[in-house]
DONULO-274099 format. One record per residue (C-alpha): residue in three letters; z, x, y. Coordinates in pm, 1 decimal, padded with zeros to 6 digits. Example, Ala and Ser with C-alpha at 12.3 -4.5 7.8 and 13.67 -1.06 7.14 Angstrom:
BEGIN
("ala"; (00780.0; 01230.0; -00450.0))
("ser"; (00714.0; 01367.0; -00106.0))
This chain:
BEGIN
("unk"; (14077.8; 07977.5; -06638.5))
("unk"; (14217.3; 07693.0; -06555.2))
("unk"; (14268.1; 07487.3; -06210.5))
("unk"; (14657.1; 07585.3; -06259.1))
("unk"; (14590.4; 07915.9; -06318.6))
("unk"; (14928.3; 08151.9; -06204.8))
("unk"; (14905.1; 08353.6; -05898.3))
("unk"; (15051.6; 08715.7; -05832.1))
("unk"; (15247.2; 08742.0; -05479.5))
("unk"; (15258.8; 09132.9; -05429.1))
("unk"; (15468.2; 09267.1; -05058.9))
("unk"; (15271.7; 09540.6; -04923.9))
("unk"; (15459.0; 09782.7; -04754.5))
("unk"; (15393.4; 09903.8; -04390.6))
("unk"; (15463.5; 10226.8; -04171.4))
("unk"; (15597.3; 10236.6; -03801.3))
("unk"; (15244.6; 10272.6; -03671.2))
("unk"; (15211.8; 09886.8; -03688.4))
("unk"; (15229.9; 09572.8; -03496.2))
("unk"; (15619.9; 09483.6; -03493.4))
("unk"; (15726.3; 09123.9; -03714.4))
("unk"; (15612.8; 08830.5; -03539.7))
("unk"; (15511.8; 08423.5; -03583.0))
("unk"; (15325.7; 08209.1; -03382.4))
("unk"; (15060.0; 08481.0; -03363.9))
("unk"; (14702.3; 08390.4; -03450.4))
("unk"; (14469.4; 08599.3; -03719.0))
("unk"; (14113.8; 08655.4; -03825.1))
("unk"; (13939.7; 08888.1; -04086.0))
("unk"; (13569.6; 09086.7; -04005.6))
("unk"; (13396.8; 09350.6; -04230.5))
("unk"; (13730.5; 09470.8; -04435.4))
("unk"; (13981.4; 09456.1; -04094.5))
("unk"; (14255.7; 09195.9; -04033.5))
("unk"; (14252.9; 09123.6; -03616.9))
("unk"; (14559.8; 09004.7; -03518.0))
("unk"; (14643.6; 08915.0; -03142.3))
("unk"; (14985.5; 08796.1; -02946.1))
("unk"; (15279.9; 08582.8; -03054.8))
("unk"; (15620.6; 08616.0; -03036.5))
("unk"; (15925.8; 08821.3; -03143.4))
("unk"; (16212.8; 08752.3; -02909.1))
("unk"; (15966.8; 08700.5; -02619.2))
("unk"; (15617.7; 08624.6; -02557.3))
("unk"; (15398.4; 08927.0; -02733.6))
("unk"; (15072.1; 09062.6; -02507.6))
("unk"; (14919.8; 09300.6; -02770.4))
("unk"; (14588.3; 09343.4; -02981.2))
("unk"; (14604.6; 09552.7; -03346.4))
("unk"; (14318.4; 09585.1; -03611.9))
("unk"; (14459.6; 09623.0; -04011.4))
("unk"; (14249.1; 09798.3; -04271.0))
("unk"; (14263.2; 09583.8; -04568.9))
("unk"; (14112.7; 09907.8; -04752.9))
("unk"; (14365.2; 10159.9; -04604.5))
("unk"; (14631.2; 09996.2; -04509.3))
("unk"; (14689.0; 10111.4; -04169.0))
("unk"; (14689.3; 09926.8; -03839.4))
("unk"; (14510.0; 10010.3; -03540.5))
("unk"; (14607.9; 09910.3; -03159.1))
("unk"; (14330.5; 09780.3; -02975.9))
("unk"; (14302.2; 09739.5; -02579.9))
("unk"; (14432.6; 09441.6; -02432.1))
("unk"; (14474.2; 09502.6; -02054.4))
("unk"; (14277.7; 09406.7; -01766.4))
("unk"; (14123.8; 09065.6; -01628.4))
("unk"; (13902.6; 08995.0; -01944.2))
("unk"; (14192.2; 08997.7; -02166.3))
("unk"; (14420.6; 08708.6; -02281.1))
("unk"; (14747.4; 08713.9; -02122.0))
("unk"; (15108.9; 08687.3; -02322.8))
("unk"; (14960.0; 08388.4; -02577.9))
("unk"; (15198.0; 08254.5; -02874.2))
("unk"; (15060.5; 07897.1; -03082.6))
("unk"; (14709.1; 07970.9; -02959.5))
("unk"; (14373.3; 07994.9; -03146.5))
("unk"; (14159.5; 08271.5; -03324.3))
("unk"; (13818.9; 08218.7; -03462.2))
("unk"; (13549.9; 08437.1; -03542.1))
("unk"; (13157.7; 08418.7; -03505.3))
("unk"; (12852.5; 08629.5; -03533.8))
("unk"; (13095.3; 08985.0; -03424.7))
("unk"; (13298.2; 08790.6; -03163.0))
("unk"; (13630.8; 08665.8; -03164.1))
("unk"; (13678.5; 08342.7; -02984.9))
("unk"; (14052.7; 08324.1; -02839.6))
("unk"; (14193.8; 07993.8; -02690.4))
("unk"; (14513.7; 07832.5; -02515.3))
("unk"; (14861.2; 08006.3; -02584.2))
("unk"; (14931.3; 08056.8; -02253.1))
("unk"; (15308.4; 08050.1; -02078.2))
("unk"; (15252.3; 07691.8; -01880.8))
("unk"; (15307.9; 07849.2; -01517.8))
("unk"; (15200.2; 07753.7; -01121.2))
("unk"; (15034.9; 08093.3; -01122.8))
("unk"; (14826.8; 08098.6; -01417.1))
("unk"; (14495.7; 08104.9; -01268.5))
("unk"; (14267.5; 07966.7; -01553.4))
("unk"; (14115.5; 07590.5; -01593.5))
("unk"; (13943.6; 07717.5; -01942.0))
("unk"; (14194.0; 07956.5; -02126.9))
("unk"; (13932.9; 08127.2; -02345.7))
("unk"; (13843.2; 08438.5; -02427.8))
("unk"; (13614.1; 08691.5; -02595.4))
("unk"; (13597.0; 08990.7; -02788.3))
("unk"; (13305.1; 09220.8; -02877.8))
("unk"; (13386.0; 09335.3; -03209.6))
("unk"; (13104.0; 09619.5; -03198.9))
("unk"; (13165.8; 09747.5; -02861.2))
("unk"; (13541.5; 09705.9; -02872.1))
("unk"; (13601.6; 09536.9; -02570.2))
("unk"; (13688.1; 09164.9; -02407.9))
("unk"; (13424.0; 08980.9; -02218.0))
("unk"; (13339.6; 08759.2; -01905.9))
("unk"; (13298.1; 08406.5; -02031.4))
("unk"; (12930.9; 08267.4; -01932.3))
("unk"; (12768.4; 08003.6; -01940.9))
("unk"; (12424.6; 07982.1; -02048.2))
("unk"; (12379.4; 07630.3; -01855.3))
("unk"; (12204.3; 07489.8; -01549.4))
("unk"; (12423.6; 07416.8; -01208.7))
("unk"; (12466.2; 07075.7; -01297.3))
("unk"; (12595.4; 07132.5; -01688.9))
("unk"; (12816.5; 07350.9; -01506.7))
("unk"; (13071.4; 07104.5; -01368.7))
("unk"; (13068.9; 06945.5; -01728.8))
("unk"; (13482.4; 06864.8; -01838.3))
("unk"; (13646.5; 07193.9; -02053.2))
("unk"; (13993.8; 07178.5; -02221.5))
("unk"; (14295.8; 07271.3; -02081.8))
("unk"; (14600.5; 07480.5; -02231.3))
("unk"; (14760.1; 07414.7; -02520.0))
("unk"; (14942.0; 07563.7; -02790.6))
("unk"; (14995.6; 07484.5; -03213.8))
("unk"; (14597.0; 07312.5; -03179.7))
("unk"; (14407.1; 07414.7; -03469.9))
("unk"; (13972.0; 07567.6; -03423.7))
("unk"; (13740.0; 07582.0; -03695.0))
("unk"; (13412.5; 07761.9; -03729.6))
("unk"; (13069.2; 07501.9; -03869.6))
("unk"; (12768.3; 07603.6; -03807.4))
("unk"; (12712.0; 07779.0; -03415.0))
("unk"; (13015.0; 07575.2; -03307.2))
("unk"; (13401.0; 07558.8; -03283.3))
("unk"; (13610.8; 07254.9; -03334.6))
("unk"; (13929.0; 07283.0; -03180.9))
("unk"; (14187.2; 06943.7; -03255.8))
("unk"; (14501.8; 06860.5; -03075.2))
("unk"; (14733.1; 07052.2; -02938.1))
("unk"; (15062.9; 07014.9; -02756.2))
("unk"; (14976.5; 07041.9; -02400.1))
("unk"; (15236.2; 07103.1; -02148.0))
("unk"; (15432.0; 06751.9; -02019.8))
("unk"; (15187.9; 06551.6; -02176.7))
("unk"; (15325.9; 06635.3; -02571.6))
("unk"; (15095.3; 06600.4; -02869.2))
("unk"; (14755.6; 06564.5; -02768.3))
("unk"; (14442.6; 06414.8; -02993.2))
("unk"; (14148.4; 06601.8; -02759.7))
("unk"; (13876.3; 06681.7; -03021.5))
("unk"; (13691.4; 06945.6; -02840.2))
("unk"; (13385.9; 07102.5; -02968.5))
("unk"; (13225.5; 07471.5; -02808.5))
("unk"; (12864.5; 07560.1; -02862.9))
("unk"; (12906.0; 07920.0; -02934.6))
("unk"; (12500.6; 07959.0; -02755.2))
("unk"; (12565.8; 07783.8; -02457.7))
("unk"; (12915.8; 07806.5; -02429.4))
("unk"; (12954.2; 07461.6; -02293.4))
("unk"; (13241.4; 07271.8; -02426.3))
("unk"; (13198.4; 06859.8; -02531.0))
("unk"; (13488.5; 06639.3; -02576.8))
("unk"; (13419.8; 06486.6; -02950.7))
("unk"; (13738.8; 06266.2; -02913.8))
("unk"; (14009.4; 06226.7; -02693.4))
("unk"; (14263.9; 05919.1; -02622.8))
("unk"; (14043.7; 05631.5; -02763.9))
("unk"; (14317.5; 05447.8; -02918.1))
("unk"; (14213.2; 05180.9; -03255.2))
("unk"; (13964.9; 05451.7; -03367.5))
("unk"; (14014.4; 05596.9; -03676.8))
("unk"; (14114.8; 05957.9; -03635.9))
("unk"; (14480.0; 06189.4; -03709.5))
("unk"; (14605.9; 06089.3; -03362.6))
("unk"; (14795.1; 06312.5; -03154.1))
("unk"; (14967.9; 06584.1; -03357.1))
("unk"; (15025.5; 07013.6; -03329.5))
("unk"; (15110.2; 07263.3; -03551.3))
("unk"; (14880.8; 07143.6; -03837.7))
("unk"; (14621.7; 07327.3; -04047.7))
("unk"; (14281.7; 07293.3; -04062.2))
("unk"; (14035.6; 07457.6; -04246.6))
("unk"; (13610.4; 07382.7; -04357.0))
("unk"; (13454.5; 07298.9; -04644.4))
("unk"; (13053.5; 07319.5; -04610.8))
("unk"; (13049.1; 07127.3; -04299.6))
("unk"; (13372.1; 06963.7; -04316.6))
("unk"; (13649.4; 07000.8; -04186.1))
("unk"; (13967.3; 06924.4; -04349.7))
("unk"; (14327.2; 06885.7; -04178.4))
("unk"; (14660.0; 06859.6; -04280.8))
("unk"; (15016.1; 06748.9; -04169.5))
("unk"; (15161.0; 06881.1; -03843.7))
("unk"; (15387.8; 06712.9; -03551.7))
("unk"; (15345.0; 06407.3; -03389.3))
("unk"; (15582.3; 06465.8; -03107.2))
("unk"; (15898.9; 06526.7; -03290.9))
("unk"; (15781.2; 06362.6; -03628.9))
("unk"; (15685.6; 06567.1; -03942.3))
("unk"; (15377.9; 06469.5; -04122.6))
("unk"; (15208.9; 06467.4; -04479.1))
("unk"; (14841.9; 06265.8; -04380.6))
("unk"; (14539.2; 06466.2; -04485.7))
("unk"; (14216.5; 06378.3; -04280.5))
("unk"; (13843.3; 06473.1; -04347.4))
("unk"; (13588.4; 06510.8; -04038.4))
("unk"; (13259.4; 06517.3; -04152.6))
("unk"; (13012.6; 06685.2; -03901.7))
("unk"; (12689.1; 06497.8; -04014.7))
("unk"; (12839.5; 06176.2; -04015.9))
("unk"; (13067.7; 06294.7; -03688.5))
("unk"; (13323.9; 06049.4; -03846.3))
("unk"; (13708.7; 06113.4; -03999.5))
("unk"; (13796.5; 05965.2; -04340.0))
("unk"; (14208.7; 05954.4; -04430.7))
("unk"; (14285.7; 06088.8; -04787.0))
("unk"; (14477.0; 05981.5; -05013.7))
("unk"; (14767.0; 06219.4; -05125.9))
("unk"; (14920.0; 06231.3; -05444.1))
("unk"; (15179.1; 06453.9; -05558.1))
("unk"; (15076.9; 06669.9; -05290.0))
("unk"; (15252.9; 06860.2; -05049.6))
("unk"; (15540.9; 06706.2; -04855.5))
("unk"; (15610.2; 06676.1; -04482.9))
("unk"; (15470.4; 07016.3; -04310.7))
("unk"; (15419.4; 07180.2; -03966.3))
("unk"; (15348.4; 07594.3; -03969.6))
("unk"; (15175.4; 07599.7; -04249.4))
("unk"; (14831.7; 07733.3; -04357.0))
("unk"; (14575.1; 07650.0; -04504.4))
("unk"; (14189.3; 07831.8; -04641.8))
("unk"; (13892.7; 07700.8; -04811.8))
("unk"; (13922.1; 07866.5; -05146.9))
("unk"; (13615.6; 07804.5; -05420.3))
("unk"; (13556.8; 07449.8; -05450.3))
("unk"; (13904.4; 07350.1; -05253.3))
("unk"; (14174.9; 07471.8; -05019.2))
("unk"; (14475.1; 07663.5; -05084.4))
("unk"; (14765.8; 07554.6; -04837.2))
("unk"; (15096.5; 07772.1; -04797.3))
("unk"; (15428.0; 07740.7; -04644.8))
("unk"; (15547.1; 07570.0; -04356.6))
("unk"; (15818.9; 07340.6; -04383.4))
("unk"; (16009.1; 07032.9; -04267.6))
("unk"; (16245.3; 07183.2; -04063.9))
("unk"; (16244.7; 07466.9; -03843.5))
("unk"; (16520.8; 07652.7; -03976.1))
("unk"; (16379.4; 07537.3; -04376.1))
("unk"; (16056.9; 07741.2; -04443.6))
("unk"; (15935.6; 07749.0; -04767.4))
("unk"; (15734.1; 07951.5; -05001.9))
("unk"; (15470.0; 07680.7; -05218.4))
("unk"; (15147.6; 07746.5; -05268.2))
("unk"; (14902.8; 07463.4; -05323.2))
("unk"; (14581.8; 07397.2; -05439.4))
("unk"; (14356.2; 07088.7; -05328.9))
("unk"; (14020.0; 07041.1; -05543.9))
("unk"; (13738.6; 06865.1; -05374.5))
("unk"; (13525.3; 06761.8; -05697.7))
("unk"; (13871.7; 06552.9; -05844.3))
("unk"; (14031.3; 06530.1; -05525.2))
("unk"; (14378.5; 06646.1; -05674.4))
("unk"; (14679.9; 06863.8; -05564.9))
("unk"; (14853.8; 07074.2; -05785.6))
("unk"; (15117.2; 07308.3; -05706.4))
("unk"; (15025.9; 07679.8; -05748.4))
("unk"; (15324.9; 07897.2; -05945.8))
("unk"; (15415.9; 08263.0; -05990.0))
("unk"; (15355.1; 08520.6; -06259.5))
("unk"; (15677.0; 08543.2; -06409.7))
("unk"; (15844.4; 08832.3; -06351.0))
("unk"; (15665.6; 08943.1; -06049.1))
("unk"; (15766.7; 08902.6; -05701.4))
("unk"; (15925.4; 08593.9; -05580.3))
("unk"; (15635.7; 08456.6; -05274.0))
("unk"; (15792.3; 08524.3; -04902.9))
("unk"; (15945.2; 08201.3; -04745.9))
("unk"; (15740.8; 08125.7; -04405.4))
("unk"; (15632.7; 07956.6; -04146.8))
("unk"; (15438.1; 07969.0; -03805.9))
("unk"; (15283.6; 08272.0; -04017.9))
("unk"; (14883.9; 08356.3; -04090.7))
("unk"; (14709.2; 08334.2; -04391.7))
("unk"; (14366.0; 08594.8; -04377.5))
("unk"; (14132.8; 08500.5; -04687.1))
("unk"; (13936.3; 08821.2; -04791.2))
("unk"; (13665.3; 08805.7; -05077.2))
("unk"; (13385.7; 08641.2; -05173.1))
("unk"; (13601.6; 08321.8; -05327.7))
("unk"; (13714.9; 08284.5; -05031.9))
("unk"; (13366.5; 08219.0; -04864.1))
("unk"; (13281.1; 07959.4; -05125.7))
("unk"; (13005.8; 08246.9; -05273.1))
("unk"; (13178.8; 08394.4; -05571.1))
("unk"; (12976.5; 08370.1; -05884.7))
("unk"; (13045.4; 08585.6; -06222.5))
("unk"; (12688.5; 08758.7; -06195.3))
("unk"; (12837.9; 09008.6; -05903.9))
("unk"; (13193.6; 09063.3; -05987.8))
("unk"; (13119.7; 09418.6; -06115.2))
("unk"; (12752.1; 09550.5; -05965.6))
("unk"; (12625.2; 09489.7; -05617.4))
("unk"; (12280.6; 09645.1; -05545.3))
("unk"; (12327.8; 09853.8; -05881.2))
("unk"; (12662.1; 09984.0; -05751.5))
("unk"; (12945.9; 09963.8; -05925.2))
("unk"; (13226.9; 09719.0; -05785.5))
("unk"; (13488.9; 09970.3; -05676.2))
("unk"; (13799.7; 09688.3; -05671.1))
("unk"; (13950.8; 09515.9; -05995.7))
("unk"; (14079.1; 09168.4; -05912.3))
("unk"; (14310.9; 09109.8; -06201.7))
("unk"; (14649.8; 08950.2; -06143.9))
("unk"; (14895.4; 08994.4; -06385.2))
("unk"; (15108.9; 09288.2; -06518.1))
("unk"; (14899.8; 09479.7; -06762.6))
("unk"; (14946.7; 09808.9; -06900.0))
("unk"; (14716.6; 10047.0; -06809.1))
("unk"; (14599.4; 10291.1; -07026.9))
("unk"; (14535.3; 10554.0; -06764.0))
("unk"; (14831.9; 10461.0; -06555.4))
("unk"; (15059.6; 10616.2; -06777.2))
("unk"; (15287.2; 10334.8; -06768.7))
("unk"; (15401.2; 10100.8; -06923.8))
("unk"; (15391.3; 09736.7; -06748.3))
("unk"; (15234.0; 09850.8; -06468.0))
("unk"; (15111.6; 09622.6; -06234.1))
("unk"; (14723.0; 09658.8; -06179.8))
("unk"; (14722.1; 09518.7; -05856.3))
("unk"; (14770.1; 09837.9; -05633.0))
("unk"; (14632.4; 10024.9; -05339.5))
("unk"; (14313.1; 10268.0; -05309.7))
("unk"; (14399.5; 10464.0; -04989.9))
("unk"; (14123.7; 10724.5; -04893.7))
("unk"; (14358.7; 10938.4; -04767.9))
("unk"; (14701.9; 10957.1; -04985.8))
("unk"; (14468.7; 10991.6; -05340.4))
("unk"; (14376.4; 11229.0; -05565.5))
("unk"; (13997.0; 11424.4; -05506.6))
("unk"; (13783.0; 11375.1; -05785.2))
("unk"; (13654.9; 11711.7; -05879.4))
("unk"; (13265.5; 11794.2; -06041.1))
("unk"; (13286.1; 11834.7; -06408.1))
("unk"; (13664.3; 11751.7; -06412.9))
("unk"; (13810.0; 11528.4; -06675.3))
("unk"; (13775.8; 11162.9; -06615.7))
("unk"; (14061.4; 11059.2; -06722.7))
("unk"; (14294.0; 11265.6; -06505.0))
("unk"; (14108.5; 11098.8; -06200.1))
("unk"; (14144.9; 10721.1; -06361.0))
("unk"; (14363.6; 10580.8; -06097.2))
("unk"; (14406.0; 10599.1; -05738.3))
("unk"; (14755.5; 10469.7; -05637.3))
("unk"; (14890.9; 10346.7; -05325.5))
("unk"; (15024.8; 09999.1; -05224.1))
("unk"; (14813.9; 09678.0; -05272.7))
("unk"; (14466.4; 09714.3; -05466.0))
("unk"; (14331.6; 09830.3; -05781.4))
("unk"; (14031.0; 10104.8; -05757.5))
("unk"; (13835.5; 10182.8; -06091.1))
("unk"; (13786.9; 10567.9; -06031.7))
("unk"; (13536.8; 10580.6; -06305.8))
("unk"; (13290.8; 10424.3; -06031.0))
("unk"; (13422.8; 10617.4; -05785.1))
("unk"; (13356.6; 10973.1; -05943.6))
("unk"; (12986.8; 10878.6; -05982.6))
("unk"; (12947.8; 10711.3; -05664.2))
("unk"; (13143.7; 10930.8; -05435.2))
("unk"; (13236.2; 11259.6; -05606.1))
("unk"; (13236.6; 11590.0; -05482.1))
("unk"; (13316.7; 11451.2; -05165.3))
("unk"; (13504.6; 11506.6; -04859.6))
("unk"; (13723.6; 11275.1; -04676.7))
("unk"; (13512.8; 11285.4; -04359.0))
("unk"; (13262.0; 11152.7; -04588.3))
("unk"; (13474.4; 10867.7; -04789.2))
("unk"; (13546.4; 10760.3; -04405.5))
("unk"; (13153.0; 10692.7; -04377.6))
("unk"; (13151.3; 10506.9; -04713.9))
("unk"; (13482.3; 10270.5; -04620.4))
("unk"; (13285.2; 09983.8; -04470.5))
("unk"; (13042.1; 10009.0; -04819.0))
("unk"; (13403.5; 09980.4; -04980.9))
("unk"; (13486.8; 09708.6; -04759.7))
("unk"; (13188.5; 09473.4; -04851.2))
("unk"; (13326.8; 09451.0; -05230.5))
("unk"; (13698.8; 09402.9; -05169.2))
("unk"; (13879.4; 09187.1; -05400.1))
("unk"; (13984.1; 08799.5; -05324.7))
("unk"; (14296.7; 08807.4; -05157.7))
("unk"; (14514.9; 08607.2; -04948.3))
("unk"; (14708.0; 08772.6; -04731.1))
("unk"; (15053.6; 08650.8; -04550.2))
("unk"; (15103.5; 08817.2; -04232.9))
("unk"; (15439.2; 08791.5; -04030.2))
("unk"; (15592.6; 08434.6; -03942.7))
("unk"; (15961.1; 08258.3; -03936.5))
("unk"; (16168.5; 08453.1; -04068.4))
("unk"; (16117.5; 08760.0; -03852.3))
("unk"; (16285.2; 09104.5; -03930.9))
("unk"; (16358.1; 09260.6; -03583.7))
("unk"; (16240.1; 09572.6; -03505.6))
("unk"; (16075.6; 09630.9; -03836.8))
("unk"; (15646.5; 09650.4; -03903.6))
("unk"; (15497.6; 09310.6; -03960.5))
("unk"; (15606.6; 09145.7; -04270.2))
("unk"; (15229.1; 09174.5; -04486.1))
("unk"; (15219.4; 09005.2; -04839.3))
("unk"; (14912.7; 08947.5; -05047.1))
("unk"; (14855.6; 08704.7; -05290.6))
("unk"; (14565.6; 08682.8; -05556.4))
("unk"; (14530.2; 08394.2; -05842.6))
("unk"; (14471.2; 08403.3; -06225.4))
("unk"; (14129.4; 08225.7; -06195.3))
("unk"; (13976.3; 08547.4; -05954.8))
């Protein structure tokens, strides 16, 4: 299809066993689970949840004792090899303790570690960055960038840190050289990578909205400015994802109180913008801002080819990616949308030797599962045994884009969680 290709913005409803509504929280996704960590409702938030993109239920993880981050809103959330990389988001106070606000999680054994360095006495007195909050970190190669910042007093800062994830010993890239060609000081911008760029967009300098679009390119360790036309506008708490061969950016706004709801695609090869729009007569895409965007799917990892978008190790692809209303012959329905839910637990049991098509369809709230597959790959099975089989599941989700909380926040309802998918899929 084509670059301008219609997208399908789906709300996915979500019990009382979930993290409450939020922004200025910070996201990552791992192996079919959504981490999300902190922010702020009406105060400062100090909690740790995993979502199952598969089920769609949320999980509350520790995040108590001296390892673990503190109240953190506008701070950072990267992951790398099965460790999530948390930095700055701290309340500025006289009795916060840390130089180096960083911290990290063991994915596999569930619990936050001592940061060490794997350095000599010497490399140990080497400079590290202090707290901030609204920076942006990226992931290329064994390293994460982090850029700007607002750090308390000072304002907008233009630090361009870099932290080698082996030795965990920090180098300042960039910091207050002033005539070099770089963003300059900014916070709340988005930055995302492209092979082993990275690409960043808009934000605050200060008090002043921006619309610049930069390229650091890690060979070269240089930034080029880019030229935007009929691109975005003015923007600060937005989003933004690699996405094939370009970036999808979404939300923010101008104005704290104005957050708004485009969706827009950048393609590196023609180095164009054009504005992404809505399946008509679907859902109208959530206004937000200080939200996250979580990218799940092989698209999304700049790997998706039309060789494995239906068998993967001579398995069949249990998740349809399709987004558009369609009737669906063994829905029932008429107009049904065929974007839906597979939940392990809330679906019907296929049965041995029972008629296909009265296991067809496995409904619940936000993907599509082809049950055809599924009663020759897992029937005559138990749930205890579909648990086993939900990471397999996992590994073939769909290309997604989910939406997770952000300005405006529903008190004292679950997290607002949207998912978006695009024609072109």
């Amino acid at each position: 299809m084509s670059q301008n290709s219609p997208c399908l913005w789906t709300e996915v409803p979500q019990t009382s066993a979930a993290p409450c509504d939020r922004c200025k929280h910070a996201c990552c996704a791992y192996d079919g689970y959504v981490y999300i960590l902190g922010g702020r409702d009406n105060s400062t938030l100090r909690d740790f949840w995993r979502y199952s993109v598969v089920r769609n239920e949320w999980t509350e993880l520790s995040c108590r004792g001296e390892t673990a981050p503190e109240e953190v809103e506008e701070h950072s959330m990267v992951i790398h090899k099965g460790f999530i990389y948390v930095f700055g988001g701290i309340l500025d106070s006289s009795f916060t303790a840390l130089t180096c606000p960083l911290w990290v999680f063991d994915i596999a054994k569930q619990k936050w570690l001592h940061c060490q360095r794997k350095t000599s006495s010497l490399q140990t007195q080497m400079p590290t960055p202090t707290n901030r909050k609204g920076h942006s970190a990226v992931v290329v190669g064994s390293s994460m960038l982090m850029y700007g910042g607002f750090i308390d007093i000072k304002g907008s800062s233009q630090e361009f840190w870099s932290l080698d994830f082996d030795t965990m010993v920090w180098a300042l890239i960039g910091g207050n050289q002033h005539g070099s060609l770089s963003p300059g000081p900014r916070h709340s911008h988005s930055a995302m990578v492209y092979q082993t760029c990275m690409y960043l967009f808009g934000g605050l300098k200060g008090l002043r909205e921006q619309r610049d679009f930069w390229k650091w390119n890690s060979d070269s360790c240089s930034w080029s400015s880019l030229k935007i036309k009929l691109g975005p506008s003015k923007l600060f708490g937005h989003s933004a994802v690699a996405y094939k061969d370009g970036m999808l950016l979404f939300g923010g706004g101008e104005s704290q109180n104005y957050p708004n709801n485009f969706l827009w695609r950048y393609t590196f090869s023609t180095r164009t913008w054009s504005q992404v729009n809505t399946v008509p007569g679907s859902s109208r895409s959530p206004d937000k801002m200080h939200h996250c965007c979580v990218a799940i799917g092989a698209a999304y990892a700049g790997v998706c080819s039309e060789t494995n978008t239906r068998l993967e190790h001579g398995k069949f692809k249990p998740f349809k990616n399709k987004c558009f209303p369609a009737a669906l012959t063994f829905l029932g329905s008429e107009g049904a949308i065929e974007l839906q839910t597979f939940n392990l637990d809330k679906g019907p049991k296929a049965e041995c030797g029972g008629d296909p098509a009265e296991t067809d369809k496995i409904v619940g709230s936000c993907l599509t599962y082809e049950n055809r597959a599924f009663s020759r790959h897992w029937s005559c099975t138990e749930n205890e045994v579909l648990d086993e089989d939900a990471e397999d599941i996992a590994q073939h989700l769909p290309n997604l884009l989910l939406v997770l909380g952000g300005r405006p926040c529903a008190k004292y309802k679950p997290i607002s969680v949207w998912q978006m998918t695009l024609g072109d899929t």
